[in-house]
C-alpha positions as CSV (number, residue, x, y, z in Angstrom):
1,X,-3.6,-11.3,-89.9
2,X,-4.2,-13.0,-86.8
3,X,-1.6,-13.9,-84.1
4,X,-1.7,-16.0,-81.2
5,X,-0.5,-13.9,-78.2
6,X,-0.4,-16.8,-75.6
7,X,0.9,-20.9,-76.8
8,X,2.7,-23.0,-74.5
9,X,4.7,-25.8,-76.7
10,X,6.0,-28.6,-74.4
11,X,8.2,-31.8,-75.4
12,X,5.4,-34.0,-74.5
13,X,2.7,-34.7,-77.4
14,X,-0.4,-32.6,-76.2
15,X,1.5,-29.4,-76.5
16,X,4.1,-30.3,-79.5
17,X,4.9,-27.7,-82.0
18,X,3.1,-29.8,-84.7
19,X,0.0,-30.1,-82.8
20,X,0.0,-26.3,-82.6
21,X,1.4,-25.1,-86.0
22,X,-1.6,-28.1,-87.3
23,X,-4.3,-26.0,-85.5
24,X,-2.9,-23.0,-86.3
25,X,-3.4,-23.7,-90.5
26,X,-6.5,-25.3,-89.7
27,X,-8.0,-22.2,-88.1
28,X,-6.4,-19.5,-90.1
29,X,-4.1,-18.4,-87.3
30,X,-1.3,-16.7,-89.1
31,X,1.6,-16.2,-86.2
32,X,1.8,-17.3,-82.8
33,X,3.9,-15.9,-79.4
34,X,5.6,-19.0,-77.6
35,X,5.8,-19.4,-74.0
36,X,7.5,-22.5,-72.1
37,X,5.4,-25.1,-71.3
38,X,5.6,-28.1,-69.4
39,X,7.0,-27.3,-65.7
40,X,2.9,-28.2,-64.6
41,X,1.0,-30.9,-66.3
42,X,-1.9,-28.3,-67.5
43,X,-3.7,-31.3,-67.3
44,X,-4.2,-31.6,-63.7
45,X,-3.9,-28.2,-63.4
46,X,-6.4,-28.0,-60.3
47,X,-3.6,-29.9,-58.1
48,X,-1.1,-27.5,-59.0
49,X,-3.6,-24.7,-57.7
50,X,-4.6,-26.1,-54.4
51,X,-0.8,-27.0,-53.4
52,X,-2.0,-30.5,-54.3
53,X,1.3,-30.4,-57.0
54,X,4.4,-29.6,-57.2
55,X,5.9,-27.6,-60.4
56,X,8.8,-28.6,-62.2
57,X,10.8,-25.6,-60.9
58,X,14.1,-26.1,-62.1
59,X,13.9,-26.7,-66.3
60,X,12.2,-23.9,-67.9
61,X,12.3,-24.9,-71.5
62,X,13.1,-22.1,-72.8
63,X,16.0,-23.9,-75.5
64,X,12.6,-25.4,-76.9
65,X,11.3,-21.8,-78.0
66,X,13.6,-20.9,-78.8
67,X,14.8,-23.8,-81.0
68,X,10.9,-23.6,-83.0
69,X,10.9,-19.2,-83.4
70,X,14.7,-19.4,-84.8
71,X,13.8,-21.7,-87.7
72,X,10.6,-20.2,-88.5
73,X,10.9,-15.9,-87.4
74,X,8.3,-14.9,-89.6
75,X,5.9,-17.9,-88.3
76,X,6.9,-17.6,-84.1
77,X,7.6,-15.1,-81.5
78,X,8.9,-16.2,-78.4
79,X,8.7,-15.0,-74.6
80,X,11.5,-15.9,-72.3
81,X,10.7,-17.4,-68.5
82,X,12.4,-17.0,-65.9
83,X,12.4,-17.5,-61.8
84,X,12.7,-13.8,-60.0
85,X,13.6,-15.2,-57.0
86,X,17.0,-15.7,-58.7
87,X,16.8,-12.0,-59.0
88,X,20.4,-11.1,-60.7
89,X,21.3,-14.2,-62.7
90,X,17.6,-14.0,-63.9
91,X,18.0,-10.5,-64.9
92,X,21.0,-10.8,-67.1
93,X,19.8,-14.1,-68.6
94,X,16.6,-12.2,-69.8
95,X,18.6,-9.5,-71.3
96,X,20.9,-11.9,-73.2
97,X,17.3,-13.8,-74.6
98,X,16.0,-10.3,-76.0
99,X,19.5,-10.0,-78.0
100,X,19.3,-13.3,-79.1
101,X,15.6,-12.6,-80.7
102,X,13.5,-13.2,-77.7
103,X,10.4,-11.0,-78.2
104,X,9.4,-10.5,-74.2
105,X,9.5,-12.0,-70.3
106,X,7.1,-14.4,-69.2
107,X,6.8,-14.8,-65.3
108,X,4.6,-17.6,-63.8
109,X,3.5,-17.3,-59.8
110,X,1.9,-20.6,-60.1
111,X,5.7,-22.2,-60.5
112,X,8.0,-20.1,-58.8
113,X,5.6,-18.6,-56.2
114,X,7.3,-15.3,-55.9
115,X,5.2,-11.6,-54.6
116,X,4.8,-9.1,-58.1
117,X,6.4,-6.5,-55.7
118,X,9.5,-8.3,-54.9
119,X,13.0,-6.5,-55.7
120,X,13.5,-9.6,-58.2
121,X,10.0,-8.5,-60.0
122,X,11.3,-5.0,-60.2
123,X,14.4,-5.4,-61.5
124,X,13.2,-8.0,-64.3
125,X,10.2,-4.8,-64.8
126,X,13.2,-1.9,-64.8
127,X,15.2,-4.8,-67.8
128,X,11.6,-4.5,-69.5
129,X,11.5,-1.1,-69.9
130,X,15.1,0.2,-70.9
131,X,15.0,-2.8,-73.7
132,X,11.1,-1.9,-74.3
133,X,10.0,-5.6,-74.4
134,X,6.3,-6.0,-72.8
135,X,6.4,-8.3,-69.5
136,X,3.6,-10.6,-69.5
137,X,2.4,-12.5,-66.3
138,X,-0.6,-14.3,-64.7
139,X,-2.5,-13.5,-61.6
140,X,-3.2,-16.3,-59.0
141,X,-5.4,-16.0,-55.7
142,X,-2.4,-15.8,-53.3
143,X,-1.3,-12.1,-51.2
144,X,1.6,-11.3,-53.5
145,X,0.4,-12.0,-56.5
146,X,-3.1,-10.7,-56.9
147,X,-4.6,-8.9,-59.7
148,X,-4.3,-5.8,-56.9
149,X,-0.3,-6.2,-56.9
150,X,-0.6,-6.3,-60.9
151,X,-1.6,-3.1,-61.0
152,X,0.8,-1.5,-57.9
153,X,4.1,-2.9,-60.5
154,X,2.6,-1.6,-63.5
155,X,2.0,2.0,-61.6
156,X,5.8,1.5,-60.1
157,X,7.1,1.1,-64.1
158,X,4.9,4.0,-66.3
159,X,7.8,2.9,-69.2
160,X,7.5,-1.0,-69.0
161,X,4.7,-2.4,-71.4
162,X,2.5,-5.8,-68.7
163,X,0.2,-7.7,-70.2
164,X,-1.8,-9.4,-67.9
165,X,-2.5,-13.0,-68.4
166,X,-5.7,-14.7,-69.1
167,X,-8.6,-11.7,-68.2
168,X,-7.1,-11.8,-64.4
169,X,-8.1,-14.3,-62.0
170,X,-11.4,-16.5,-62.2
171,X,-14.4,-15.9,-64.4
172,X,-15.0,-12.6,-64.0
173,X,-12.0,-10.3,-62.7
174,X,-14.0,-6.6,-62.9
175,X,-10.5,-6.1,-60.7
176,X,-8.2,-6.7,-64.0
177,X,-10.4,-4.5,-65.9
178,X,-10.1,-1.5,-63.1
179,X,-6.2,-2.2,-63.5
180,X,-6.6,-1.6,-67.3
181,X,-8.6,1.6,-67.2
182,X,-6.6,3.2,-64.5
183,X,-2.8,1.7,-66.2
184,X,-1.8,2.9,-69.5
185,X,0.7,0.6,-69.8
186,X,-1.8,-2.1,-68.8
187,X,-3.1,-4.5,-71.6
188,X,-5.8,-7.6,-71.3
189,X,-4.9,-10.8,-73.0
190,X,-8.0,-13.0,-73.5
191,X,-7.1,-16.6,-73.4
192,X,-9.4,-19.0,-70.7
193,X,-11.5,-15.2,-70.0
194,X,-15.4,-16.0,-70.1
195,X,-17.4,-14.4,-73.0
196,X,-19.2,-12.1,-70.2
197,X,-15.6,-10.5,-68.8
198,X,-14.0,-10.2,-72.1
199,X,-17.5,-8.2,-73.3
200,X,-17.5,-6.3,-70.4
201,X,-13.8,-5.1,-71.2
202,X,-15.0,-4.6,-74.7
203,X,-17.2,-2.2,-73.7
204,X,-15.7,-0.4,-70.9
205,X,-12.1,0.0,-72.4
206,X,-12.3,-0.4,-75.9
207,X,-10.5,-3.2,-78.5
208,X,-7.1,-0.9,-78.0
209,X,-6.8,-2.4,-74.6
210,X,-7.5,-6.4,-75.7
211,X,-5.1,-9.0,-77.3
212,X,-6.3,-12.2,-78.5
213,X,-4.4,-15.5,-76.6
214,X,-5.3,-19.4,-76.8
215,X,-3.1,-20.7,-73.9
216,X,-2.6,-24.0,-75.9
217,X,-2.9,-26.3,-75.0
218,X,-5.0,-26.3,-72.2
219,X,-7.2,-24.1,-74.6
220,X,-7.9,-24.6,-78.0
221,X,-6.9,-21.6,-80.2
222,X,-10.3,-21.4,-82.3
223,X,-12.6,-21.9,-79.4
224,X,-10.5,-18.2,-77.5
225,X,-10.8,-16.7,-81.2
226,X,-14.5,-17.3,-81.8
227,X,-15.0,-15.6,-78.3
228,X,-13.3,-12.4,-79.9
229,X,-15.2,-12.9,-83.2
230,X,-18.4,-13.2,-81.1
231,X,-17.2,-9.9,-79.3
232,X,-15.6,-7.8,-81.6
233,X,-15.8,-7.4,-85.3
234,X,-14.4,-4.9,-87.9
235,X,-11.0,-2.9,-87.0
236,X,-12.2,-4.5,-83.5
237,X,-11.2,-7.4,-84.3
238,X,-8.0,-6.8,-86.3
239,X,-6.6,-4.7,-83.6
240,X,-7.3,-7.4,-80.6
241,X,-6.1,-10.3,-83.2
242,X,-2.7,-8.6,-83.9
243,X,-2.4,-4.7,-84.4
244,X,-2.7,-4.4,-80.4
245,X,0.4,-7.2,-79.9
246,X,2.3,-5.8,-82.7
247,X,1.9,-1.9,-81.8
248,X,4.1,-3.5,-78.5
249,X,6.2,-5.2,-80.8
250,X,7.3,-2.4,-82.7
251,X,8.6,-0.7,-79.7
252,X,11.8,-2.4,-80.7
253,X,13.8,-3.6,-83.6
254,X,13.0,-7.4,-84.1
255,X,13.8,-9.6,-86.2
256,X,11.1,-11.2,-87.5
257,X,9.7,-9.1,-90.5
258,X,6.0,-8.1,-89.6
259,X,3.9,-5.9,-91.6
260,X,1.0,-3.8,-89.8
261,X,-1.4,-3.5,-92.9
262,X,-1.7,-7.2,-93.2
């Protein structure tokens, strides 16, 4: 089996559901995790990282996930966004997504430009861990989210399951790999990592610690597998293609019907 741990479906054509499931049966990519998509334009994405941008804030389209992983559970797995900086109303949103079938939290600096060690960060991590869903966020080169602060939260929540987002920051983040050793609640996800940093991860922390992502559609899902195929083969490469996502997955009851031995 292989899942996708990291696809961004928007309304607008480039990242449609269909242009996703299409690659998906083309490639051989059995399940995929969605994640909002749309609140940047991934296609400009360097204005959105030099302030050049602004994101789209206020409409995280979380209905559209939501609307794809209900019709097809044994197909899509869906992560739930939200803004910390609305700290409580966030919080108790979140919680209500994870009993409606939601399978984890997605947080995103480069949108709601908040600090990973701000009371609203902790108290989404704290919602994490009591419902043992993982929290998944990206790393961006600003104080108060760096791949530094990362790690602090994951040490300040030993029960709460962080995935971090796309090999850390830049090219080669030997930063996100420290975080990994040193966390054991730390995982790696792969999507837009170079073939050097993802083979250096290999090697120094093992497949247990890696889990295959695309970030469709800014990536294109069999380009970030062959990277893992190229990398890892064998039980390697099962456990980074799914066993790793779905050992996190089976933390709690969920409702899409998922079999390890596949």
């Amino acid at each position: 089996m292989i899942i996708d741990a990291h696809a961004h479906v928007t309304r607008a054509d480039y990242g449609s559901i269909d242009r996703l499931s299409a690659l998906m049966d083309k490639h051989g990519i059995d399940k995929a995790v969605l994640f909002p998509g749309g609140m940047i334009d991934v296609r400009q994405m360097s204005q959105y990282v030099r302030g050049a941008a602004t994101a789209d804030t206020d409409q995280i389209p979380n209905d559209l996930v939501e609307s794809i992983f209900t019709k097809d559970r044994d197909r899509y797995f869906g992560f739930y966004c939200v803004n910390p900086n609305s700290a409580g109303d966030s919080t108790a949103a979140f919680r209500a997504a994870i009993a409606r079938g939601f399978s984890g939290l997605k947080l995103a600096p480069i949108v709601h430009k908040f600090a990973l060690c701000s009371e609203g960060v902790f108290e989404l991590a704290r919602a994490c861990g009591e419902l043992r869903v993982p929290l998944y966020s990206h790393v961006v080169f600003s104080p108060g989210a760096t791949t530094e602060k990362f790690g602090e939260l994951a040490k300040a929540f030993p029960d709460t399951q962080f995935i971090l987002g796309h090999m850390g920051f830049g090219p080669a983040d030997v930063q996100a790999i420290e975080v990994a050793a040193t966390c054991d609640n730390v995982m790696l996800e792969t999507s837009g990592g170079s073939f050097m940093i993802i083979k250096m991860a290999l090697e120094r922390l093992g497949a247990g610690k890696l889990i295959y992502g695309s970030e469709f559609p800014m990536q294109h899902p069999h380009v970030e597998l062959e990277k893992i195929r190229m990398t890892a083969g064998g039980e390697d490469f099962k456990k980074i293609s799914s066993r790793n996502l779905l050992s996190l997955f089976e933390q709690r009851k969920l409702p899409q019907s998922v079999e390890l031995s596949q």
